[in-house]
C-alpha positions in Angstrom: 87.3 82.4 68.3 88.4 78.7 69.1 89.2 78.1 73.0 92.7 77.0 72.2 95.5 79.3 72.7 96.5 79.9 68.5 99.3 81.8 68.1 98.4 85.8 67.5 100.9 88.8 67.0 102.3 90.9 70.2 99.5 93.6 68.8 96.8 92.0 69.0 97.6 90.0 72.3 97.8 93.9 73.6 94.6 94.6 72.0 92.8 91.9 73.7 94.1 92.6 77.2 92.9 96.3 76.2 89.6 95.6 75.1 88.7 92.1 77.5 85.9 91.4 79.1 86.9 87.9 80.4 87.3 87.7 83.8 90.0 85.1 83.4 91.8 88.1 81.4 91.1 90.8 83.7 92.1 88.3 86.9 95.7 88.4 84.4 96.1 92.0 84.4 95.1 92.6 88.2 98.2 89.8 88.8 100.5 92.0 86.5 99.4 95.2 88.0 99.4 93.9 91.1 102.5 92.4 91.0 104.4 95.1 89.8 103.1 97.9 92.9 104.1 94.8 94.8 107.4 95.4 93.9 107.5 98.9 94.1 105.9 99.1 97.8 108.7 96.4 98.4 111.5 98.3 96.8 110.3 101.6 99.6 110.0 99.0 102.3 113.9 98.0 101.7 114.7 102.3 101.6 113.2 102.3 105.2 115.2 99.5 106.5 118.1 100.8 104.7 117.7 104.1 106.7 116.5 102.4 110.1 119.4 99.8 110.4 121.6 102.1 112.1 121.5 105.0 114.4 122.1 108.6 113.0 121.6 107.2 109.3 121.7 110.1 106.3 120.5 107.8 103.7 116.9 109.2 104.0 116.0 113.0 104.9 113.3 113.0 107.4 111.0 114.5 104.7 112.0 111.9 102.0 111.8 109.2 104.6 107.9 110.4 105.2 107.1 110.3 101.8 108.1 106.9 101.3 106.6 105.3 104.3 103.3 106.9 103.2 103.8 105.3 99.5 104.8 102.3 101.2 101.9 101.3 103.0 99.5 103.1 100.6 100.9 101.6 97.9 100.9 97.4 99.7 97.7 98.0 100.4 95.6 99.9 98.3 97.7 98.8 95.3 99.0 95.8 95.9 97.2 93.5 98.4 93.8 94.4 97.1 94.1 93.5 93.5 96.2 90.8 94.0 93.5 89.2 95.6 91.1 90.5 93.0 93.4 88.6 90.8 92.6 85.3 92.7 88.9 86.4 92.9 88.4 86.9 89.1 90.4 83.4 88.0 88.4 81.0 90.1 84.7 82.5 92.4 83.0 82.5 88.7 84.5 78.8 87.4 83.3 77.8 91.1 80.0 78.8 90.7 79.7 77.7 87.5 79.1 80.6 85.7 80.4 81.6 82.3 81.4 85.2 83.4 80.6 87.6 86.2 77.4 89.2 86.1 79.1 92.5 84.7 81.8 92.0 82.5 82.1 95.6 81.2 81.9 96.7 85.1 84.7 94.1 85.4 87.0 96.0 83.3 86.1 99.3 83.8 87.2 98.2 88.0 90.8 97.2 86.5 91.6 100.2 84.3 90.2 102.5 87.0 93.0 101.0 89.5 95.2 100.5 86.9 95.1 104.5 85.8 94.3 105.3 89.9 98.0 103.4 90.9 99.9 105.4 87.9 98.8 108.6 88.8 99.2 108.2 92.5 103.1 106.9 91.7 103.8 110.0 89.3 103.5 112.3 92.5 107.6 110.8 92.6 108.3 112.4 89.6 105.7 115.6 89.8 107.3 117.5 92.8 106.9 114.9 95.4 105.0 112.2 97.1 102.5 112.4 99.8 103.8 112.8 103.4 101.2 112.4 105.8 101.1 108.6 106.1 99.2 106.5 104.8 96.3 107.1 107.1 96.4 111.2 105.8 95.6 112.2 109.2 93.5 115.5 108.6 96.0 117.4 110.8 98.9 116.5 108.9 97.6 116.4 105.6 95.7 119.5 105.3 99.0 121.0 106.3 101.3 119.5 103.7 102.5 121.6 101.4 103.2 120.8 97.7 100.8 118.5 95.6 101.7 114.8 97.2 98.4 115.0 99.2 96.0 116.1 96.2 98.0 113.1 94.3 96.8 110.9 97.0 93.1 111.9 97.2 92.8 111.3 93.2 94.2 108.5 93.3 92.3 107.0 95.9 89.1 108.2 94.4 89.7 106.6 90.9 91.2 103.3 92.2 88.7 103.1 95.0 85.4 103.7 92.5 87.5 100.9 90.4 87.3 98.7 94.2 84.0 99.4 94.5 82.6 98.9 90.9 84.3 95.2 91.5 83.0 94.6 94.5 79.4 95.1 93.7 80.0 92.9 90.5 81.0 90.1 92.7 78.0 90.2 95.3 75.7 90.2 92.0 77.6 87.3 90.6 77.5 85.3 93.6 74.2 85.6 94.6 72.3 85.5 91.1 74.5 83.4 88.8 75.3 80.0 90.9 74.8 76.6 88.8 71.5 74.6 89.7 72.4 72.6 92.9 74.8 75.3 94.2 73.3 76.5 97.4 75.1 78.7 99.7 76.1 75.8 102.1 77.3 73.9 99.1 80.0 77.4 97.8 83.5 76.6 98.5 85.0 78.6 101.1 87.1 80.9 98.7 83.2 81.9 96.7 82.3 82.6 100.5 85.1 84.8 101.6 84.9 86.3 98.2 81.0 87.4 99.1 81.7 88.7 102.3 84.9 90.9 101.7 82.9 92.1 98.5 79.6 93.3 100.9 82.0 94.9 103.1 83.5 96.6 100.1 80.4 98.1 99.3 80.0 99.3 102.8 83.4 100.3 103.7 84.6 102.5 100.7 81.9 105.1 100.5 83.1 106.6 103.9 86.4 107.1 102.9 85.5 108.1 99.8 83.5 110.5 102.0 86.4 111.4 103.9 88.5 112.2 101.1 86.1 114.5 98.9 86.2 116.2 102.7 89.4 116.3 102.4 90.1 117.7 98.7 87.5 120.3 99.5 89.4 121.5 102.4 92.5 121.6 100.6 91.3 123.5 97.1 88.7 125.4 98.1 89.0 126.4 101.7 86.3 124.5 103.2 86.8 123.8 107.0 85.7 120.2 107.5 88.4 119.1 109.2 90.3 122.8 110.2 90.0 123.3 113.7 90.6 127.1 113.6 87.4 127.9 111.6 84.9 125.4 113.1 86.0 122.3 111.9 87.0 119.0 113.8 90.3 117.0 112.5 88.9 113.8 114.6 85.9 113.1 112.2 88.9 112.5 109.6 89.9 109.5 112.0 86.2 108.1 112.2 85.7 107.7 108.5 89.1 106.9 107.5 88.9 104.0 110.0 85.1 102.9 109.3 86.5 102.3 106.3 90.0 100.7 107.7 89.3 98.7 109.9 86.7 95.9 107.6 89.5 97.1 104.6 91.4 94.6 106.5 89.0 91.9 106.8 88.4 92.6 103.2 92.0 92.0 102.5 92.4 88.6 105.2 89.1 86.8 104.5 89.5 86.2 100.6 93.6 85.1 101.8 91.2 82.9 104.4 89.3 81.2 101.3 92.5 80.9 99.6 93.9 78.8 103.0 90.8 76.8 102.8 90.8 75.5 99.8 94.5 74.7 99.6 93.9 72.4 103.1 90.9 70.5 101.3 93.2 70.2 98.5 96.3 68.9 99.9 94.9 67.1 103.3 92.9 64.9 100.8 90.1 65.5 103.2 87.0 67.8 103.1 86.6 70.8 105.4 85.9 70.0 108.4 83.7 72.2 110.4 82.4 73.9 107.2 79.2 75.1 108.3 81.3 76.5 111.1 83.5 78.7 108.7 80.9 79.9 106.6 79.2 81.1 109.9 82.8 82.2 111.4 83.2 84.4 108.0 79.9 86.5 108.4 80.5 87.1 111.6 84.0 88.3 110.9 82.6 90.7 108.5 79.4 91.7 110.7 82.2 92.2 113.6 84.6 94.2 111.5 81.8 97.5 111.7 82.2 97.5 115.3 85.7 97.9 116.0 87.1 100.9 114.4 87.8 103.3 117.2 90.1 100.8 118.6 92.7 102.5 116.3 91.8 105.6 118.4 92.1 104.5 121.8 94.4 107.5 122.8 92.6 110.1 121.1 90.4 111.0 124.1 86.7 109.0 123.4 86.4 108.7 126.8 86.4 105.6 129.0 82.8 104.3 128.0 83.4 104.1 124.1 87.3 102.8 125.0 85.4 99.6 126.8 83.1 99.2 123.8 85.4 99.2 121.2 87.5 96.9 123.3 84.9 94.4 124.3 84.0 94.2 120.8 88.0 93.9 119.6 88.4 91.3 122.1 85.0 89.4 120.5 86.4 89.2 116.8 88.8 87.7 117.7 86.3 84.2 118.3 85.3 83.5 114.5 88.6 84.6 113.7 89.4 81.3 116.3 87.0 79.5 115.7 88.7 79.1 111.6 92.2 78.3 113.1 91.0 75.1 114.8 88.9 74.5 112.4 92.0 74.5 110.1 94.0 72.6 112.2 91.3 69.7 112.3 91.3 69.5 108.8 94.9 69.0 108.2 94.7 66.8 111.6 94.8 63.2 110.4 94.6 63.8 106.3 97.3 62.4 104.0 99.4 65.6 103.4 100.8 67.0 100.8 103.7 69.2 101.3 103.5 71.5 98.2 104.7 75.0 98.1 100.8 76.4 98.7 100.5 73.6 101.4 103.9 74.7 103.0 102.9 78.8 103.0 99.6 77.5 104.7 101.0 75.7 107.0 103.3 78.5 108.2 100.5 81.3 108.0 98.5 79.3 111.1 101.3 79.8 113.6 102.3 83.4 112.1 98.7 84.8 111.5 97.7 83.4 115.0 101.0 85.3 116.3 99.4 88.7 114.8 96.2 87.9 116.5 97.3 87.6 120.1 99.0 90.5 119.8 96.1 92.3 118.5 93.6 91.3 121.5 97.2 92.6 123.3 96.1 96.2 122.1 92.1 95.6 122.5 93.0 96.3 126.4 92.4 100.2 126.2 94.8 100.6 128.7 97.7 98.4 127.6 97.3 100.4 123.8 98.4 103.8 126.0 101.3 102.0 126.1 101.8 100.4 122.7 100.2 103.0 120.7 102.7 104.7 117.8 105.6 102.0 118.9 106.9 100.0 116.5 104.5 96.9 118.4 102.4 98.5 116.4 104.2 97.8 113.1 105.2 94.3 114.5 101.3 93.3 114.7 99.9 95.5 111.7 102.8 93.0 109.5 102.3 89.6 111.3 98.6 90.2 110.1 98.9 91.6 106.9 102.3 89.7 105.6 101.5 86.6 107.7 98.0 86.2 106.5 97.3 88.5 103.3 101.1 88.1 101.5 101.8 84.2 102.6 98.1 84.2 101.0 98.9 85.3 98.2 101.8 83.5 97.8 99.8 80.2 98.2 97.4 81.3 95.4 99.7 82.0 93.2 101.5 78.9 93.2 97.8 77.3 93.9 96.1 78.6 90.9 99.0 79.7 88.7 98.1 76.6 86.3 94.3 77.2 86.4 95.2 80.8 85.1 98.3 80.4 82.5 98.1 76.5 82.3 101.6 75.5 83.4 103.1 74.9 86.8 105.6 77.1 88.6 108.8 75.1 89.5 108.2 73.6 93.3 111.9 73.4 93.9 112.2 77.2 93.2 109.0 77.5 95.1 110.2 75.8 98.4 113.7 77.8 98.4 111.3 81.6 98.1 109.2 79.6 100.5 112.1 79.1 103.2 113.9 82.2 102.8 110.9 84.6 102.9 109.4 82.8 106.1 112.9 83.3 108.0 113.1 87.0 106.3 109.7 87.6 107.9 109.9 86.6 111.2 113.1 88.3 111.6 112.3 91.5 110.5 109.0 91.2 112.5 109.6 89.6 115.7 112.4 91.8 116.9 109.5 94.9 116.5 107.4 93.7 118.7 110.4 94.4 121.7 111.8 97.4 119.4 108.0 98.5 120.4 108.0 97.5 123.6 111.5 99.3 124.8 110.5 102.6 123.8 111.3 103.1 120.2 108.2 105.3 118.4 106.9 104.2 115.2 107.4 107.0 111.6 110.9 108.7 113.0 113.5 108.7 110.7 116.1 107.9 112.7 116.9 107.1 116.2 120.1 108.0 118.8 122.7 106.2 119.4 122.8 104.4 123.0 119.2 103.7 122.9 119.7 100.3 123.2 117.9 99.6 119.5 120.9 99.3 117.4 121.2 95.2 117.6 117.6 95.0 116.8 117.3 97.9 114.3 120.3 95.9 112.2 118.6 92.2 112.8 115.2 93.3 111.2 116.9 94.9 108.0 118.8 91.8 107.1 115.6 89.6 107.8 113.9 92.4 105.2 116.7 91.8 102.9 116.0 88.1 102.8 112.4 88.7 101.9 113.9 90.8 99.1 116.1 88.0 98.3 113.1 85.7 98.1 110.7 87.8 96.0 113.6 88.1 93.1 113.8 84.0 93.5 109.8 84.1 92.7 110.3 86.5 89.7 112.7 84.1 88.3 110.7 81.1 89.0 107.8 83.0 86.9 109.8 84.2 84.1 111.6 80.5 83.5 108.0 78.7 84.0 106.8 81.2 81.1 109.7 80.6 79.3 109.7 76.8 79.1 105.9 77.0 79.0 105.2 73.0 79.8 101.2 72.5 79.5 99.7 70.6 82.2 96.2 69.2 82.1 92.5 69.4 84.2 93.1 69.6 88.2 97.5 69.6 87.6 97.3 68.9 91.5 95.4 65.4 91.0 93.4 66.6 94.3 90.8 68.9 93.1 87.4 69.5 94.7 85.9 72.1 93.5 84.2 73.2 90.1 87.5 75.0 88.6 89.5 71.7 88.4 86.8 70.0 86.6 88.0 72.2 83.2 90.3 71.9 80.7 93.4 73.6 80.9 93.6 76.4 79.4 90.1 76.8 79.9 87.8 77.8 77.7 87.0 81.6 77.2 83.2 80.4 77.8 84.1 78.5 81.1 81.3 76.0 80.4 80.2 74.1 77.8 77.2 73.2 79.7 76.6 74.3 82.8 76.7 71.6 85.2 74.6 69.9 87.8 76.1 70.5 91.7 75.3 67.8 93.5 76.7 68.4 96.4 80.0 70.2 98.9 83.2 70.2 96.5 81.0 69.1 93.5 83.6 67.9 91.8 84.7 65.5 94.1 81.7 63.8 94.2 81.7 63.4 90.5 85.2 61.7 90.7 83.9 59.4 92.8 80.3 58.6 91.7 80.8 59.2 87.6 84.9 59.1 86.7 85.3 63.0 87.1 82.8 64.0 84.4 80.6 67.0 85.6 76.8 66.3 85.2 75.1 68.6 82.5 72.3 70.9 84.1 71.1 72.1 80.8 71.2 70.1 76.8 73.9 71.5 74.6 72.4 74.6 73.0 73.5 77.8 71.5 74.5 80.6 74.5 75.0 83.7 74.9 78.6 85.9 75.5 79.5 89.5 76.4 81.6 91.5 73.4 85.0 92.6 74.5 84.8 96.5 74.9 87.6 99.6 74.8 85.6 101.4 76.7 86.1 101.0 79.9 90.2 102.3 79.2 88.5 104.7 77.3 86.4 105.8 80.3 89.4 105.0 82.8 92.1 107.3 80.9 89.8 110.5 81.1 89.3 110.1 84.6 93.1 110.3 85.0 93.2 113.3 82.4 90.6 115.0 84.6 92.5 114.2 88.0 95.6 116.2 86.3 93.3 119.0 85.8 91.9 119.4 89.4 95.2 118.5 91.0 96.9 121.9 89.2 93.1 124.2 89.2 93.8 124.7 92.9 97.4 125.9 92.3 98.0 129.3 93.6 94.3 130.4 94.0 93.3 132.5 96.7 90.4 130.3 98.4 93.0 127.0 98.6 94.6 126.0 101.9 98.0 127.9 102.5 99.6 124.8 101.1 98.5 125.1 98.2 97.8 128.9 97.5 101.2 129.2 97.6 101.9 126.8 94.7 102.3 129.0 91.0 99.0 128.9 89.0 98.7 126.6 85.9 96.1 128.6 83.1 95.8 125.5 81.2 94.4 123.3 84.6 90.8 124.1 84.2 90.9 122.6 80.1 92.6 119.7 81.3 89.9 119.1 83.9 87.2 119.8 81.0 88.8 117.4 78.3 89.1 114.7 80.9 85.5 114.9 82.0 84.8 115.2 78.1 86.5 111.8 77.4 84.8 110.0 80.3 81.0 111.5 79.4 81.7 110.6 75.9 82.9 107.1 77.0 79.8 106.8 79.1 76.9 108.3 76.4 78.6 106.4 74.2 78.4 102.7 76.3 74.7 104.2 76.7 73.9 104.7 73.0 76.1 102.2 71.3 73.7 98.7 70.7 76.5 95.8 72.2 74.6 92.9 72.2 77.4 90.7 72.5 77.2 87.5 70.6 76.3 83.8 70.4 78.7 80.9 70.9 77.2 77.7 68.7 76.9 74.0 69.5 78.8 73.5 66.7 81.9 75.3 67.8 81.8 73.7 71.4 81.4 70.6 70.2 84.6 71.3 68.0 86.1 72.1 71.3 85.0 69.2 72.9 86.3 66.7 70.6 89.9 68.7 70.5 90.2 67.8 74.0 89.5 64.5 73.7 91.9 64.2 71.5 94.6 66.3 73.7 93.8 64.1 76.5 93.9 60.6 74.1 97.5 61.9 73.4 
């Protein structure tokens, strides 16, 4: 298996992306999946502005319209924002370490087909007698209440794709803190290895509460248990605590790695090196240490009482410092560097004053008694999408034009880059903005539709045309991938002619072994220092020996698809049984359910005893090979 790309078949590229254990693969396959519930949420966004841009609108019912703000945010956020950033994760925190893979490379995939399967099942509820209705924070009240199947489609889901979340993010804390290259301290990790770690710790602390919350919640719901049913004992506020212990870091988890992203792309195209780094690595933990101490600022109005509404606040009001502390910090670095106005440059430019925007309005609602007044208005909305489209989805956006040649090894146009850039920066600060005094007038956040006379027609109209503009720049973005893979135009090692870090010091594409010796870090952005001190060529840590690779594996779909057989099962064993909820004990019965759950469970315990019993011992890559691949670069780069 030579690291050049040779030409193979359409069925055996599918095979490979089936069977992978490369995280450079796998990082392709979040970006696909990823991309395409992108999409999707985005397609649901545009059916809520269609129905909210004027008053009295039939376009939506008020039950469809519930449905498909729950799948909306559900969807951005559980299925679009987080792998998307896994996607950037996988592609560059193990080429920055300067290891060959993660530590778990059969983990790896198993966390992509589990959100992979996780996503599809939780999108067939469209097609399988309706979607979930209760938002996409499922408050307990509302959801327990739902009738139909959406809800039960919601609580699988979660489960698979969230055990897929999880899986990853444990893989990534191993990696990080076992398989840096000699030299690589953690004050030498770039800041995107950094933000990686963090958001990957509070993964592993964040998800088992809500995964808490919703085996609560599934119990309730099939089999008449009364966590969360106020009539029989139960309290439907514990719902609200572990849904938002998890919530609240879930969005740190989803800003900081968009942070690392930022950080790197101002190194890169300021020409200059981070300043204040120490500053921002310390900044980062404290953001994550901070973001376990906030949650019940989500639930200022639900009756905690005045001394745990100052708490909270005080300690909203505090994250907000670090979170500071990285904006100036930012700021400095691009202050007096010789700039580069590429597209990622341009996105990170605009996320300072848009992020920072977000933020103000956030310490806004840390003021327990100002919230009483903002709570459930659309200035809620306004901030929740300053943050998370300011600062997760111009993020994105950066990486993918950032890293887009480290990870297919050609370069997205920049003209077409600078037009989506343009048009979805105006189509997001008009859609937004305006919220924030749609909020502030009156107008509640979830209705359907609103009166006429209210005095929110002008704005209602002005923040669906700025939606439609995003739209408008997303479909530029597809066709600026589909013509760069078309024309397919190979660029070279660091295409930007800036890079600091380890990832730029490869050949593109790289090879499916990262390193052919794993090299010496001799400092912050290592491979800066090498284009200064020795021409750009990486110092060997180790002689050129024989090593050591993972084998690709189908298990993990294996495993992934029986999960989603099994989900099918326990989503219809419920159905018309006399201990369910009302909700669902009024559904008809399915006979077969309980030998779909069985066969599922089947195909995932035989995935796992076989994984268990089945000798993989991978393989060795020789010296003779790499230094076959060795000397084909040279002579790529001679030419």
């Amino acid at each position: 298996m030579a690291s050049t790309a040779k030409k193979q078949g359409v069925g055996s590229v599918i095979w490979e992306y089936l069977t992978t254990v490369d995280h450079k693969k796998i990082a392709i396959l979040y970006l696909i999946a990823g991309g395409f519930f992108f999409v999707v949420g985005g397609i649901e966004a545009m059916l809520i502005r269609i129905q909210l841009a004027v008053p009295n609108n039939d376009f939506l019912s008020a039950g469809l319209f519930n449905e498909v703000i729950t799948m909306h945010g559900t969807t951005m956020i559980f299925l679009a924002a987080m792998p998307l950033l896994f996607a950037f994760m996988n592609a560059t925190v193990p080429l920055q370490i300067g290891a060959r893979d993660v530590a778990f490379p059969f983990l790896n995939a198993l966390g992509v087909w589990l959100f992979i399967f996780g996503g599809i099942f939780l999108n067939l509820s469209w097609f399988l007698g309706g979607a979930p209705d209760a938002g996409w924070t499922s408050y307990a009240s509302l959801s327990i209440a739902s009738a139909g199947h959406g809800i039960d489609f919601y609580a699988l889901g979660l489960q698979i794709t969230g055990a897929g979340t999880l899986i990853s993010g444990i893989n990534f804390v191993t990696t990080i803190i076992n398989m840096r290259a000699p030299g690589m301290t953690y004050m030498r990790m770039p800041l995107m290895t950094w933000t990686t770690l963090v958001a990957s710790v509070l993964i592993v602390f964040a998800f088992p509460p809500l995964t808490i919350g919703i085996f609560l919640l599934m119990f309730d719901r099939m089999f008449g248990s009364s966590f969360f049913l106020v009539e029989t004992g139960g309290n439907t506020i514990i719902w609200e605590h572990l849904f938002w212990i998890f919530g609240h870091p879930e969005v740190y988890i989803l800003i900081l790695p968009a942070f690392g992203i930022f950080s790197e792309i101002f190194a890169t195209f300021s020409r200059k090196r981070l300043f204040g780094y120490s500053a921002m690595v310390f900044a980062t933990v404290l953001i994550g240490f901070f973001g376990f101490m906030v949650w019940a600022h989500h639930m200022f109005t639900v009756g905690l009482g005045p001394t745990a509404n100052a708490i909270f606040a005080v300690a909203t009001m505090a994250i907000a410092v670090p979170t500071g502390i990285k904006i100036f910090n930012w700021v400095a670095t691009v202050w007096g560097g010789s700039i580069e106005f590429t597209t990622p440059m341009l996105y990170a430019l605009a996320f300072i004053p848009s992020f920072t925007m977000g933020g103000v309005t956030g310490v806004m609602q840390a003021a327990a008694p100002a919230d009483y007044q903002f709570h459930d208005s659309y200035f809620i909305v306004a901030h929740f999408h300053y943050v998370i489209v300011g600062g997760v989805v111009f993020g994105l956006l950066a990486g993918l034009h950032y890293y887009w040649p480290l990870m297919f090894g050609n370069m997205l146009s920049e003209k077409l880059g600078k037009i989506t850039f343009v048009i979805f920066v105006i189509g997001f600060h008009t859609t937004f903005l305006i919220q924030h005094f749609l909020g502030l007038w009156g107008m509640p956040r979830r209705v359907f539709t609103y009166m006429d006379g209210q005095g929110y027609n002008t704005a209602n109209i002005v923040s669906s045309i700025g939606a439609l503009l995003m739209a408008i720049a997303v479909i530029i973005l597809v066709v600026n991938i589909v013509m760069t893979l078309a024309k397919n135009q190979r660029v070279g090692r660091d295409p930007w002619g800036d890079g600091r870090t380890l990832e730029w010091s490869l050949p593109l594409p790289v090879p499916y072994y990262n390193f052919a010796q794993t090299p010496l870090v001799r400092g912050l952005d290592a491979y800066w220092i090498e284009k200064k001190a020795n021409n750009g060529k990486m110092m060997p840590a180790e002689s050129l020996e024989d090593f050591h690779m993972p084998n690709n594996s189908f298990i993990p779909f294996v495993l992934s698809f029986g999960l989603f057989v099994a989900a099918f099962g326990a989503l219809y064993f419920a159905s018309g049984k006399e201990w369910a909820i009302d909700a669902v004990s009024d559904l008809p019965q399915h006979p077969w359910a309980p030998w779909v759950l069985i066969l599922g469970l089947a195909i995932t315990f035989g995935s796992m005893i076989t994984r268990s019993l089945k000798d993989d011992l991978g393989y060795y890559v020789t010296k003779e090979e790499v230094l076959r691949d060795l000397e084909e670069e040279e002579e790529r780069r001679a030419k």
